[in-house]
N, C-alpha and C positions, 0 to 999 in steps of 0.2 A: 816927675815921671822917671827921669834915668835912676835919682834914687830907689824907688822902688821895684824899678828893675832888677840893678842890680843886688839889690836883698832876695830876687827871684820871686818877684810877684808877677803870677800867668794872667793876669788882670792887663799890668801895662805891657809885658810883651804884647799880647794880644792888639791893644790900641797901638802899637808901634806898627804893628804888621797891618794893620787896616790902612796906617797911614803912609805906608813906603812899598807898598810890593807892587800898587800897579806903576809905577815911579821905574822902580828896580826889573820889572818884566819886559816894559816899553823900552828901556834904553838895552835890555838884552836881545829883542826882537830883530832890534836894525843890527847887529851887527850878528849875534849866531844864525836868526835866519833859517833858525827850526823852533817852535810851539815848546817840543818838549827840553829841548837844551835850555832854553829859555826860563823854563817852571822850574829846572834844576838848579841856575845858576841861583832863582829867587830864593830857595828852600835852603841853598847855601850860606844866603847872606843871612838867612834869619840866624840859621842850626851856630854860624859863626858868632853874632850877636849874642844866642845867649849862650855860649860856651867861654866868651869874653864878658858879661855883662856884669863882675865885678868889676873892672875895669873902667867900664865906661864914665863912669860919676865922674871921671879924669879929661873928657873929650866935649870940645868947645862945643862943637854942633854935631848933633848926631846926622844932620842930614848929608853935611860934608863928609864923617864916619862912612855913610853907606856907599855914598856916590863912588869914595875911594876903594870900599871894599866891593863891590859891584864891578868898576873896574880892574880891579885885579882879578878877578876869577872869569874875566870874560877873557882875558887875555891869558889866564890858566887854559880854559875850554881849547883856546887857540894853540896853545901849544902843544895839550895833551895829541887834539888832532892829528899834529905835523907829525910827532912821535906814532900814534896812531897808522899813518899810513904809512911810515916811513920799517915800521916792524909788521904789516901788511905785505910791504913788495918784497922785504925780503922772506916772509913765512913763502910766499906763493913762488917766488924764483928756487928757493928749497926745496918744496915740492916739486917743480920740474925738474929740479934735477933729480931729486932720489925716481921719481920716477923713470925718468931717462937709463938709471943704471939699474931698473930694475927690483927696485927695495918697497916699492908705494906701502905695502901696508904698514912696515916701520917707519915709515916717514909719514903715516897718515897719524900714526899713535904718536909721535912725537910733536906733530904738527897742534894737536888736541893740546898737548901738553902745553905747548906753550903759547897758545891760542891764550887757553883758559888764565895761566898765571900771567900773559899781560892785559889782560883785560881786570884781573882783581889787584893788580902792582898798581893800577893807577886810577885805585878810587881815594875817594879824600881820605884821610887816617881813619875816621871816625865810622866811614863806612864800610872799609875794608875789616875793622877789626868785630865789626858787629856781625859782615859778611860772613868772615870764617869762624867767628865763635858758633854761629847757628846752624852753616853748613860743614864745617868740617868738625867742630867738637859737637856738635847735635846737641847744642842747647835751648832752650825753648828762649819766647819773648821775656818770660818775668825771670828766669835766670841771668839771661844778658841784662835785660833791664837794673838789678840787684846788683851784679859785679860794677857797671859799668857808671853806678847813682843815675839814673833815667827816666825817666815815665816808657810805659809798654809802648806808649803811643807814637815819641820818638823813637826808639827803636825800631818801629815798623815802617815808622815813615823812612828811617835813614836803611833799611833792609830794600824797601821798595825802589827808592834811587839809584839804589848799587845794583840791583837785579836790571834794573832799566839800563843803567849803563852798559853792563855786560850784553843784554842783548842786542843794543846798539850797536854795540864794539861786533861782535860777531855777525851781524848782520851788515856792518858794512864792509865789513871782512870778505865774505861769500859774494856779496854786492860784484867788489871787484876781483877776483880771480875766475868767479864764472868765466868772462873773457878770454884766463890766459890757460886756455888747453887742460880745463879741469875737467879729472876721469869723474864717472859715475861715483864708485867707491869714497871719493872724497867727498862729494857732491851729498851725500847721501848723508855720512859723516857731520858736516858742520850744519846741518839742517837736524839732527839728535842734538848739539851741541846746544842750537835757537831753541828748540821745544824744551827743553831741560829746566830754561828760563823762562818758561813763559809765565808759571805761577806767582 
């Protein structure tokens, strides 16, 4: 099986992934403790699998392989998080102050700004660069797919993950500063920001 794998045969990846993903969902469950963090972190361990599967023919026990690489990206999830809120309290203390002195709608355009670039800084490599190939170079699926050696299909799936995380990101973003003294004009602002993503 790993042989064949790692020659990139979609036969046994596929029987690998029947045979590990409710394994790798169940032990993301208890501890991310969201459905879709969860399906991400599973789609990670594959998308990693076979981006490493010349490799593996090298690895004792694939199941021990997963276990380890499952844990480390649940403990990614966990840190992206901390980082997450921690450029959260400080976008939303930014904004009350620029509001404070009177500047909101430059500090609303800047807050955008960098709203947007840390939610796309911290998707995996692979999803960020497929991210901005398609929306900042306006490439379609089978140009990315061609540059990047891909199936459309991956691409779209790893397109879908990075969209979902962003809206995540920005939606727990708005989550918590609603509470802290946010005008309309903002308010209004990072809800453009969520519909943008919604496709």
């Amino acid at each position: 099986m790993m042989v064949r794998l790692a020659e990139g045969d979609d036969e046994a990846f596929n029987l690998i992934y029947l045979q590990y993903n409710a394994m790798i969902f169940s032990a993301a469950i208890v501890y991310v403790k969201d459905f879709h963090k969860a399906q991400d972190i599973v789609q990670q361990v594959f998308i990693k699998i076979w981006e490493k599967r010349a490799s593996l023919t090298n690895v004792d026990s694939l199941q021990d392989y997963i276990i380890v690489l499952s844990r480390n990206l649940i403990y990614d999830q966990f840190r992206r998080r901390n980082i997450e809120m921690r450029k959260m309290a400080e976008l939303a203390e930014r904004y009350n102050e620029g509001t404070a002195n009177g500047s909101s709608e430059r500090m609303e355009d800047q807050q955008y700004a960098k709203l947007l670039h840390s939610a796309i800084g911290q998707l995996p490599p692979q999803q960020k660069k497929i991210y901005l190939l398609i929306h900042d170079e306006q490439m379609s699926y089978e140009e990315v797919a061609s540059i990047l050696n891909l199936s459309k299909f991956t691409v779209k799936k790893h397109l879908e993950l990075a969209r979902r995380f962003v809206r995540n990101y920005v939606s727990q973003y708005l989550h918590i500063i609603v509470g802290i003294s946010l005008l309309p004009g903002m308010l209004i602002l990072l809800k453009m920001i969520l519909n943008a993503f919604v496709e």
